[in-house]
N, C-alpha and C positions, 0 to 999 in steps of 0.2 A: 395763801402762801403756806408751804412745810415749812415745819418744825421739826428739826430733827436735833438727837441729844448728841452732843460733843465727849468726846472718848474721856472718863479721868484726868486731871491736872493741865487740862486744855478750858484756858480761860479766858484768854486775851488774842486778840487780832495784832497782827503786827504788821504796821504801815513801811513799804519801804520810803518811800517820799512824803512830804507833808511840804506845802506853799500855802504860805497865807495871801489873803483875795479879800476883797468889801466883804463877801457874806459869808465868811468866816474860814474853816480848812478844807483845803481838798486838799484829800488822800488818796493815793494810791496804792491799791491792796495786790501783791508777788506772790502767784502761788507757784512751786515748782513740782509738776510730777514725773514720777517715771514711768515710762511705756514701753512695757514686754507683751509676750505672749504667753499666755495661759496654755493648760492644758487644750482647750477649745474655744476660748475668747481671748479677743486686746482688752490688758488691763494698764489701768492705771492707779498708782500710788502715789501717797508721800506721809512716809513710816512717822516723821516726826509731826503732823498732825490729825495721823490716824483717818486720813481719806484713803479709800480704795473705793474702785466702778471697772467697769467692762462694758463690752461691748462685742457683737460678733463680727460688725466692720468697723471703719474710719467712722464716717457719717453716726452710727450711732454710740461709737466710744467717746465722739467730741460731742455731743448732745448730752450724755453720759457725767460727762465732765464738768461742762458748765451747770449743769442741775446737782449735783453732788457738792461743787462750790459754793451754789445759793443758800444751800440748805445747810451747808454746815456752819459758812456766815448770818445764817439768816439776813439774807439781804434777795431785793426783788429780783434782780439781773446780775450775772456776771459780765456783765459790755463792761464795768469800768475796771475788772482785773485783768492783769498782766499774768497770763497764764502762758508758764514755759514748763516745753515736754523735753523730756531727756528720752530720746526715742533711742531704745536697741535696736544696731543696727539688723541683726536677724528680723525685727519688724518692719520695713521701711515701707514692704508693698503695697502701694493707691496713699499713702502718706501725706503727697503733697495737695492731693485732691481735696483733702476732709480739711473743715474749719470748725475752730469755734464760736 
């Protein structure tokens, strides 16, 4: 697994749900990016925890994406985040194609 270092004054994860269960909390972790166009790659952000990635199509900006969440959570998989794009609409082209 990476390890990657988390931007200044970013120290904590913030759950939007928590249900308690026999083996203890499940949480589920919100991330929200936004998705433009770069000069010559789809990028995504999100300013307030200092994520940015690219990518030159769909297929590998959402690949892009989920690897850039593991690593700044330090967590094995993103399957259990709820990852919502705030896609510009100038970007929308093969959109619905690509998954994360």
């Amino acid at each position: 697994m990476k390890k990657c270092d988390r931007p200044p004054g970013i120290d904590e994860i913030t759950y939007i749900s928590e249900k308690s269960n026999p083996s203890g909390v499940d949480k589920t972790l919100e991330v929200k990016l936004r998705v433009f166009r770069g000069k010559k790659m789809l990028c995504a952000s999100n300013e307030e925890l200092g994520i940015f990635t690219q990518g030159r199509s769909w297929n590998s900006l959402m690949k892009n994406i989920r690897e850039v969440i593991e690593c700044y959570f330090d967590i094995p998989s993103a399957d259990a985040v709820r990852i919502t794009l705030d896609i510009d609409p100038a970007v929308t082209g093969n959109a619905e194609t690509a998954s994360c």
